[in-house]
ROKETI-51145 format. One record per residue (C-alpha): x negated, y, z. Coordinates in Angstrom, 2 decimals. Each point is the difference from the previous one (the first is absolute). Example, Ala and Ser with C-alpha at 12.3 -4.5 7.8 and 13.67 -1.06 7.14 Angstrom:
REC        c1        c2        c3
REC    -12.30     -4.50      7.80
REC     -1.37      3.44     -0.66
//
This chain:
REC        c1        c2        c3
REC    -37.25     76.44     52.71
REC      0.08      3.79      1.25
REC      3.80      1.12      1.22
REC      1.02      3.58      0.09
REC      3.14      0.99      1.40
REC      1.47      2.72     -2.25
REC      3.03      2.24     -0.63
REC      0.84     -1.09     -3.27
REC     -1.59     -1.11     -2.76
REC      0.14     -0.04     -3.82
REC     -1.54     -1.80     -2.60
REC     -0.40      0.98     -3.68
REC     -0.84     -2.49     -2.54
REC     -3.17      1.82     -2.29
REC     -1.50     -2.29     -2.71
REC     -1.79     -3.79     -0.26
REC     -3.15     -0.05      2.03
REC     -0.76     -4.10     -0.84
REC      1.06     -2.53     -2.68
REC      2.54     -1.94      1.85
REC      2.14      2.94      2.30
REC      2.79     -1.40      1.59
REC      3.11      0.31     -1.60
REC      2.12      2.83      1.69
REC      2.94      1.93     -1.81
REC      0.33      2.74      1.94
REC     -2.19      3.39     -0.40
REC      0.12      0.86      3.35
REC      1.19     -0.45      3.43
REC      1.52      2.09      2.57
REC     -0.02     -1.02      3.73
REC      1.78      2.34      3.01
REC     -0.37     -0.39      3.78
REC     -2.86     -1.31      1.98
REC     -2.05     -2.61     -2.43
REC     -2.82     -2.15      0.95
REC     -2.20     -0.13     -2.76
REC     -2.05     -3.10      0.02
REC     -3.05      0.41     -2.21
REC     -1.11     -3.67     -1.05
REC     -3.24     -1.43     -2.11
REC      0.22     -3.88     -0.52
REC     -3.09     -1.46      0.73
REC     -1.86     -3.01     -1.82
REC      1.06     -2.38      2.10
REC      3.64      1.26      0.43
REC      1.46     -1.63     -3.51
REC     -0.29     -3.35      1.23
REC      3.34     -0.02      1.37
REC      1.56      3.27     -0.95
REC      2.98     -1.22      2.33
REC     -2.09     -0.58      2.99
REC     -1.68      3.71     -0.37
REC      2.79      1.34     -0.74
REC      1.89     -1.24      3.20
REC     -3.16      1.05      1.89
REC      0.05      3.39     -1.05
REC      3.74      0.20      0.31
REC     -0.42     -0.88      3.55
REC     -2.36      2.85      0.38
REC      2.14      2.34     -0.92
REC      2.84     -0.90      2.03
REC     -2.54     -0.15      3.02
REC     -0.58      3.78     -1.05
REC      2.99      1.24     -0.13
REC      1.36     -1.48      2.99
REC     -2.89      1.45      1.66
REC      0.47      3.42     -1.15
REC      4.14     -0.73      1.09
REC     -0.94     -0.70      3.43
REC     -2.82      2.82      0.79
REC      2.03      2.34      1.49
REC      1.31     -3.04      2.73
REC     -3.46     -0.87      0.27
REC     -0.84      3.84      1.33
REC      3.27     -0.26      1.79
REC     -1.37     -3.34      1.80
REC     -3.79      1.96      0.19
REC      1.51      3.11      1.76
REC      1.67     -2.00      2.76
REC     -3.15     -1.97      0.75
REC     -1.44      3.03      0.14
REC      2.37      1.44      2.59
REC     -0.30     -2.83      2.25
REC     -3.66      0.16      0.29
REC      0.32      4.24      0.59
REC      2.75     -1.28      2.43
REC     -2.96     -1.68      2.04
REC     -2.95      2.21     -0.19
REC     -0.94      1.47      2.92
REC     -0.65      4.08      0.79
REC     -2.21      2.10     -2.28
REC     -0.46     -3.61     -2.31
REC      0.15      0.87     -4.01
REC      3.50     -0.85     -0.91
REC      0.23     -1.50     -3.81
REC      1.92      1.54     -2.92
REC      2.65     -0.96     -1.46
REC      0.09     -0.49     -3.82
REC      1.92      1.44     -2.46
REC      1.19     -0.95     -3.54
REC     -1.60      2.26     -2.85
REC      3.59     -0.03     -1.50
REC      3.70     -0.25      1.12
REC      1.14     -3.13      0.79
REC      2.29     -0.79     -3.18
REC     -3.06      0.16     -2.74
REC     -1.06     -3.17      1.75
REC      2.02     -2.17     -2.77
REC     -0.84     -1.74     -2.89
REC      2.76      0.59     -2.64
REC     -1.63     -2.57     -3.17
REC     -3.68     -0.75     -1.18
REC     -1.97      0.62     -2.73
REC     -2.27     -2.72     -0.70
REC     -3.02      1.62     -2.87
REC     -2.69     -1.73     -1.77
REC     -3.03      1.73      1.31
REC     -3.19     -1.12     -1.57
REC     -2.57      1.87      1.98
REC      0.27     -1.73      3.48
REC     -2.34     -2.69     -1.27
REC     -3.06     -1.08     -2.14
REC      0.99     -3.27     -0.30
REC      3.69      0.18     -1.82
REC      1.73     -3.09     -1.47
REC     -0.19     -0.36     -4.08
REC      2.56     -2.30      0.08
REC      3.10      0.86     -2.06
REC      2.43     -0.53      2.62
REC     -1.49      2.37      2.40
REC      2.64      2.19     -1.06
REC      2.93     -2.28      1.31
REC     -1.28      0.46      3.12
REC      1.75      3.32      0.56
REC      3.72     -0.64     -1.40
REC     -0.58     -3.23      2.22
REC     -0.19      1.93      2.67
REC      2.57      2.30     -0.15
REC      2.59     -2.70     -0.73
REC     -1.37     -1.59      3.90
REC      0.69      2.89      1.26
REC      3.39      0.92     -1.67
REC      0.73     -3.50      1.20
REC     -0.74      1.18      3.58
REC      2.29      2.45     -0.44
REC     -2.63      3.03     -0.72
REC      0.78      2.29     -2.83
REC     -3.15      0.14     -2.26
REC     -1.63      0.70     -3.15
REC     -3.15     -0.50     -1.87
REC     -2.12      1.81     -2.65
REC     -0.63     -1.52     -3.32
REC     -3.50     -1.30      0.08
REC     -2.20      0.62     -3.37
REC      1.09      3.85     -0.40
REC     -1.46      3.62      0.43
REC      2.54      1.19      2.53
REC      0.58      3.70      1.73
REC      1.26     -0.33      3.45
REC      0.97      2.29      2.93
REC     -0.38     -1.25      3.78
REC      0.47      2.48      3.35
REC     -1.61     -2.08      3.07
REC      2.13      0.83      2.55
REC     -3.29      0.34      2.19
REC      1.17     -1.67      3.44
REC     -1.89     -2.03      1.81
REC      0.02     -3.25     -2.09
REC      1.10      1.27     -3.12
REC     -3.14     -1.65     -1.59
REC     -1.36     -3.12      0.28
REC     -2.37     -2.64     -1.60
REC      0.63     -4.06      0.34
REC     -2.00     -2.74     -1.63
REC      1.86     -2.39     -1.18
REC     -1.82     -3.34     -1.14
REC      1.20     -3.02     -1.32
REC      0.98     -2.34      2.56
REC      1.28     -3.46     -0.92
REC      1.05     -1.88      3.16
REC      2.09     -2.86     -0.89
REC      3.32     -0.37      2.41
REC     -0.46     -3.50     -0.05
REC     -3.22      0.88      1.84
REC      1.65      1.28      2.52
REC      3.73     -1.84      0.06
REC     -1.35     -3.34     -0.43
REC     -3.33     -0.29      1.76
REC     -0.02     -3.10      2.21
REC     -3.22     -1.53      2.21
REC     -0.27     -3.46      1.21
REC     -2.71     -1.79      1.80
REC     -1.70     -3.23     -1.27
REC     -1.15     -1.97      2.78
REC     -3.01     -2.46     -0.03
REC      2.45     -3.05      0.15
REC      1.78      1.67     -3.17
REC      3.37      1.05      1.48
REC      1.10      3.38     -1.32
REC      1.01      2.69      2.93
REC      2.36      2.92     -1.04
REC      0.45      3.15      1.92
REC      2.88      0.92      1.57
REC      0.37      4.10      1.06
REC      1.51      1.19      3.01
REC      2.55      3.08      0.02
REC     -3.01      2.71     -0.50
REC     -1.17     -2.00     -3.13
REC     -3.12     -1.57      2.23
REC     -1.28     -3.51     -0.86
REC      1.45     -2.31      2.77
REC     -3.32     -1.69      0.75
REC     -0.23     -4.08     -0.68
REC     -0.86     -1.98      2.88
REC     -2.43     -1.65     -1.60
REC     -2.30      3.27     -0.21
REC      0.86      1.24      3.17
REC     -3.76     -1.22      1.35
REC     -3.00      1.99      0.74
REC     -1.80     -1.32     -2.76
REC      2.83      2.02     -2.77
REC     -0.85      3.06      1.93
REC     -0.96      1.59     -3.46
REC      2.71     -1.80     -2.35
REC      2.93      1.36      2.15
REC     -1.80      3.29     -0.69
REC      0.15     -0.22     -3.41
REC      3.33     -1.18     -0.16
REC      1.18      3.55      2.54
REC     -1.87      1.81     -3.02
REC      1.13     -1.65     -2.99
REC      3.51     -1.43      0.97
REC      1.11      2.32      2.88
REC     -1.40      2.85     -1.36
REC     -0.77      0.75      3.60
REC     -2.99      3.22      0.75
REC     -2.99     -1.10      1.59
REC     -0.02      1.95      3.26
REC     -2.45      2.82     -0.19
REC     -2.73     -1.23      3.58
REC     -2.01      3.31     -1.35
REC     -2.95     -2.65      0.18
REC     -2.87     -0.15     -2.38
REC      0.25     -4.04     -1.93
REC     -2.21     -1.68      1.68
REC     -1.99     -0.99     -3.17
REC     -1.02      3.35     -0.98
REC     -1.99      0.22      3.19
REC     -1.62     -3.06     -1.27
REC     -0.85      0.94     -3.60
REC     -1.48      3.16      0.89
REC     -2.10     -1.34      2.87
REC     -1.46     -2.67     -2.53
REC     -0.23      2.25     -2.68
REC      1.92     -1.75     -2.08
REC      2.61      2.88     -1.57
REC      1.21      3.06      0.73
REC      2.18      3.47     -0.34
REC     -1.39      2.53     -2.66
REC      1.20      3.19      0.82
REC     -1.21      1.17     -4.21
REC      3.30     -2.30     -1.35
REC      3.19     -0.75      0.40
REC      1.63     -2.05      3.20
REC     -0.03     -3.68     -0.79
REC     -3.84      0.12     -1.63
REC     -2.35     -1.22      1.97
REC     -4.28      0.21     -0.37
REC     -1.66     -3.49      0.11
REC     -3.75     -0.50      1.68
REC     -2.22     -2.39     -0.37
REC      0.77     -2.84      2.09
REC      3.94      0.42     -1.14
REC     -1.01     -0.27     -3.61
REC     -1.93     -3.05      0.60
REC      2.83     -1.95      1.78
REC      2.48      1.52     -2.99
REC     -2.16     -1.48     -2.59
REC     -0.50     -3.32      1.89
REC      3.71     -0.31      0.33
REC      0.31      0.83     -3.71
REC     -2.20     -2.81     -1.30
REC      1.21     -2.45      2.36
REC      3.24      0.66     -1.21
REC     -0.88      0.40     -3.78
REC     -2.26     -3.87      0.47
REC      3.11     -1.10      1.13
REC      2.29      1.47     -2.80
REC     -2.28     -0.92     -2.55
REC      0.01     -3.85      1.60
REC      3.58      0.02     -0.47
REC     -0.14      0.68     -3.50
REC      0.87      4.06     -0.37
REC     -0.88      2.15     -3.32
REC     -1.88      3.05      1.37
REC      1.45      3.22     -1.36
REC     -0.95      3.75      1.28
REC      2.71      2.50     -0.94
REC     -0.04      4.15      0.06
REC      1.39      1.31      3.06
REC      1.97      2.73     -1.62
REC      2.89     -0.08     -3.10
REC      2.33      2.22     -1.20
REC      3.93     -0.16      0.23
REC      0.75     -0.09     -4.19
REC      0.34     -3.49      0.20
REC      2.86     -1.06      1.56
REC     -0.28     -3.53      1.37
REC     -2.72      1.65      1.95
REC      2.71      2.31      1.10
REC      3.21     -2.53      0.71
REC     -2.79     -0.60      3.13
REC     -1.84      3.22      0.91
REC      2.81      2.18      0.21
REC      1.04     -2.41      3.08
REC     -2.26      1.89      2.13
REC     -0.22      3.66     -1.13
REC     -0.43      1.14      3.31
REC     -3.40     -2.12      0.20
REC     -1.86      1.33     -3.10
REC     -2.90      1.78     -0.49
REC     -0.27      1.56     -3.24
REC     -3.42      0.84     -2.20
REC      0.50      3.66     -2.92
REC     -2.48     -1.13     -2.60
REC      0.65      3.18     -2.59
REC      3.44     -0.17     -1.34
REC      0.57     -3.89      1.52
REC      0.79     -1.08      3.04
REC     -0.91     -3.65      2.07
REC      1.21     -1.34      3.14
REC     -2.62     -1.59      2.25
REC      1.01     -3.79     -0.10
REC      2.07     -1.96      3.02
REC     -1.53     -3.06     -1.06
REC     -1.55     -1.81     -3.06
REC      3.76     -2.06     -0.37
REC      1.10      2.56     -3.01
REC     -3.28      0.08     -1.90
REC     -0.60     -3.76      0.11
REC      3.79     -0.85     -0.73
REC     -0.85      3.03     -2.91
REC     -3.30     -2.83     -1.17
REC      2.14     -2.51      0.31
REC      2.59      1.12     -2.54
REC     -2.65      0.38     -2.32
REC     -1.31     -3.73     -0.28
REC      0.51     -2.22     -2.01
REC      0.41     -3.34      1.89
REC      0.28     -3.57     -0.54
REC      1.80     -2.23      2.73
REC     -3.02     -2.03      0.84
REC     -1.57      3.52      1.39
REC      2.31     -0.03      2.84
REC      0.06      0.33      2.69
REC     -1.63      2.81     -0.99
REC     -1.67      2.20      3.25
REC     -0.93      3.82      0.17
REC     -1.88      1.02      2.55
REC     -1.63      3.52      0.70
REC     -1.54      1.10      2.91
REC      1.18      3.47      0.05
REC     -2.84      2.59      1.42
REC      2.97      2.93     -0.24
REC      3.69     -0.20      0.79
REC      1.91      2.79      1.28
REC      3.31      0.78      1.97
REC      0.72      3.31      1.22
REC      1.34     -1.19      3.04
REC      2.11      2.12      2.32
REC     -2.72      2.08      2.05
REC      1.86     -1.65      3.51
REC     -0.64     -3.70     -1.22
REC     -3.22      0.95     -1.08
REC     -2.11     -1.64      3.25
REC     -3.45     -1.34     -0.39
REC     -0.68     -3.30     -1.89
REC      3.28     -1.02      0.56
REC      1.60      2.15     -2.92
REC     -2.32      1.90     -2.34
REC      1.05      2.51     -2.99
REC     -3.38     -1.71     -1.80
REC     -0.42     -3.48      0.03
REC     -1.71     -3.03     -1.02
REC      1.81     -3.43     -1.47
REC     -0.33     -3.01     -1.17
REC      2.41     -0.69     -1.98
REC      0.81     -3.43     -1.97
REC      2.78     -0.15     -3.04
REC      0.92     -3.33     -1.26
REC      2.33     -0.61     -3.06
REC      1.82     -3.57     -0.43
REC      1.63     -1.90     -2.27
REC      3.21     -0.39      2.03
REC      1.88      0.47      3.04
REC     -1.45     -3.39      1.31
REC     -3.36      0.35     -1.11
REC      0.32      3.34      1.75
REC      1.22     -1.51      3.27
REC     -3.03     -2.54      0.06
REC     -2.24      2.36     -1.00
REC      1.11      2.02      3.11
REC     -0.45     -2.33      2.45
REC     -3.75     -0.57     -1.27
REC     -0.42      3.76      0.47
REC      1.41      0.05      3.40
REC     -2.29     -3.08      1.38
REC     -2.81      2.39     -1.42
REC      0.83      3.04      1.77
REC      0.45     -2.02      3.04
REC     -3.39     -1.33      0.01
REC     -1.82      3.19     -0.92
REC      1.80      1.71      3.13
REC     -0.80     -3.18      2.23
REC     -3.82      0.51     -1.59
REC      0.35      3.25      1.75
REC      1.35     -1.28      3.70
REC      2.52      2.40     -1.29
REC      3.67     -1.03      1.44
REC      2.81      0.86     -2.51
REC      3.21     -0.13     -1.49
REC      1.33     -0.38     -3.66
REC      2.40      2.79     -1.07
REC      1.89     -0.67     -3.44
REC      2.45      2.29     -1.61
//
C-alpha cells in the first residue's frame, strides 16, 4: 500500500482493461479538500478472507491519517523537549533547532480517502475473482468509522489527477499481510498444570496479569518451569544481565557450532564434532521412531500460498516468514513439516486398520524469522532442525491413548539423554 496525501483528487472512468471490471455506474469522480489516497494491490494470499484484509488495511489507513492529524502536536511536543535541553546546556555548548512544519498547521487533516486498485506494487497479485471486493469492503469499514471515503472501480483504464501536498509524511508505504489470529486465541487461552499424582493445577493471575505461582512448584528444582510459565503465561521480559548464555561459550570452545557472519542472524555453521553428535542424536531418535511403528516421510521445505488450507495456518505468523522469488512465483520457507504432511495426508486413501497411522520427518530445514532481540544462541534460532512426528487416529479416544504412548516415548528418549524436562501441550 503506498499513501499520498493530496489536495484533491479526481477519477475518470476510461474503458475495460480485463474481462470481469467491477461494476461501477458512475464515469467519474470528483473529490475536494485534503484526500488520502491509498493505493492498494491485493496480494495472493490476501483473498482468503477478504474481510480480514480488508479490516487490516482499513486499520492502516486510519493509523495514517491519525498520524498525519497529530504531526503538528508531535513538533509542538518535539520543540519543547528541545527547549528544555537548550534550557540546560552550558556556555558556548551547540544549542539544538527547533523544527518547523513544511506547511501551516490546518493542511494537517484528512477530509475522506480514496482507496485505488493499484496493480504495480507487487509481482505476486491475487487471481481470485473477489480480489476486487476487497476495496468497496474497505471503504464501507471505514465509512463505518465514521471516515468519508471512496474507491475506484477496479478492472478499468482510468485518468486521474493527484497534488501531494509534499509535507513531511505526505507519502508513505505499509505492508500489509494477512494475519489470521483467532480472538479465541487470545480471550480464551487457559494453562493448567498436570501433576505426577494426576491432579490438575490452574493458574490464578494477580492484579498485573502475573501467574500467582503454585506452591507446589515453588522448589528449587522448578527453577526453569516457573520460567517458562513468567514467559508464556505472564508475559513477563526476561531481564536483559548483558551476559553472553553460558552455552555459547561452550559450543564454540568444543567446536561444536557457531555464528556465520556470510547469513542471516539465527543460522548457525556446524563443524565436525557438532555434526557427529547431530547425526547420532538423529538416528537414535529415528531407531526409536521407527520401533514405535512411524511411516518415514521427507517433505520440501518450501510451498506456495495458492492453496489455502496451507494458508488458514501460515498466515498465523506473517511476521516469521521467510520468503523464496522463483521467476514469477513466490514460496515461503516452511515453519515446520505439520502443513505439508497434513497436505499427504489429505491425499491418502486409508482404510481403518492403517491407523494409527504415524508421520514422522526429521526435518534438516525449518525456519522462523524470529525477532532479532529473541534471537540468542541455541536457545532460539531463525534456522532449525526438528523432529517432528504426525499421527492420525480413528477417534477422539484412540487419539487420547495414542497420546499417552507418545508421551511415555518422549519421556524416555529425554531420560536416554540425562536430559531433565517438562511436557508442554497446547
Amino acid at each position: 500500500m503506498v499513501l499520498i496525501h493530496s489536495d484533491g483528487m479526481n477519477v475518470e472512468k476510461l474503458k475495460v482493461a480485463t474481462t470481469s471490471p467491477q461494476d461501477f455506474k458512475e464515469k467519474s469522480i470528483k473529490m475536494d479538500g485534503n484526500v488520502l489516497l491509498s493505493l492498494i494491490s491485493v496480494e495472493d494470499q490476501d483473498t482468503f478472507d477478504i474481510n480480514l484484509i480488508a479490516e487490516q488495511a482499513a486499520d492502516v489507513i486510519i493509523d495514517a491519517k491519525e498520524m498525519i492529524e497529530n504531526f503538528p502536536e508531535k513538533i509542538k511536543v518535539d520543540n519543547e523537549a528541545i527547549e528544555k535541553y537548550n534550557a540546560k546546556l552550558k556556555e558556548g555548548a551547540k544549542p539544538r533547532k527547533k523544527r518547523e512544519l513544511i506547511l501551516p498547521e490546518d493542511q494537517y487533516t484528512v477530509d475522506a480517502v480514496m482507496v485505488y486498485p493499484w496493480a504495480h506494487l507487487s509481482g505476486f497479485l491475487s487471481n481470485e475473482k473477489n480480489a476486487m471486493d476487497v476495496f468497496p469492503r474497505v471503504v464501507e469499514i471505514l465509512e463505518g468509522r465514521g471516515i468519508k471515503a471512496r474507491y475506484s472501480p477496479f478492472g478499468w483504464y482510468k485518468a486521474f489527477q493527484v497534488k501531494c501536498l509534499g509535507h513531511e509524511i505526505a507519502e508513505m508505504y505499509r505492508d500489509v499481510k494477512l494475519a489470521i489470529q483467532p480472538k479465541e486465541h487470545v480471550e480464551n487461552t487457559t494453562f493448567h498444570l498436570a501433576t505426577p499424582s494426576g491432579e490438575l493445577l490452574e493458574f490464578e493471575l494477580n492484579k498485573k496479569g502475573r501467574v500467582i505461582i503454585p506452591e507446589e512448584i515453588r522448589g528449587e528444582e522448578f527453577r526453569d518451569l516457573r520460567d517458562f510459565l513468567d514467559s508464556e503465561v505472564s508475559k513477563k521480559k526476561r531481564k536483559d544481565t548483558g551476559r553472553e548464555p553460558a552455552h555459547i561459550k561452550y559450543m564454540q570452545r568444543f567446536e561444536l557450532t557457531d555464528f556465520d557472519e556470510n547469513t542471516d542472524k539465527g543460522n548457525l555453521r556446524w563443524y565436525t564434532n557438532g555434526v557427529i553428535m547431530k547425526n547420532l542424536i538423529r538416528q537414535h531418535i529415528m531407531d526409536n521412531c521407527i520401533d514405535f511403528g512411524v511411516m518415514l516421510v521427507d517433505t520440501p521445505i518450501m510451498y506456495n500460498v495458492t492453496n489455502k488450507r496451507l494458508t488458514a495456518q501460515t498466515a498465523r505468523f506473517p511476521a516469521r516468514t521467510y520468503w523464496v522469488i522463483s521467476g514469477s512465483n513466490r514460496f515461503l520457507l516452511r515453519f515446520a513439516g505439520d502443513f505439508l504432511q497434513f497436505s499427504m495426508l489429505g491425499n491418502m486413501n486409508l482404510l481403518e486398520k492403517y491407523l494409527p497411522l504415524r508421520l514422522y520427518e526429521f526435518e534438516q530445514y525449518d525456519f522462523r524469522r524470529e525477532q532479532a532481540g529473541e534471537v540468542i544462541g541455541l536457545q532460539r534460532l531463525r534456522g532449525f532442525h526438528m523432529p517432528d512426528l504426525h499421527t492420525l487416529c480413528k477417534d477422539r479416544q484412540a487419539a487420547i491413548e495414542e497420546f499417552q504412548r507418545q508421551y511415555e516415548l518422549d519421556s524416555r528418549l529425554m531420560g536416554d539423554y540425562s536430559l531433565k524436562s517438562f511436557n508442554i501441550y497446547r
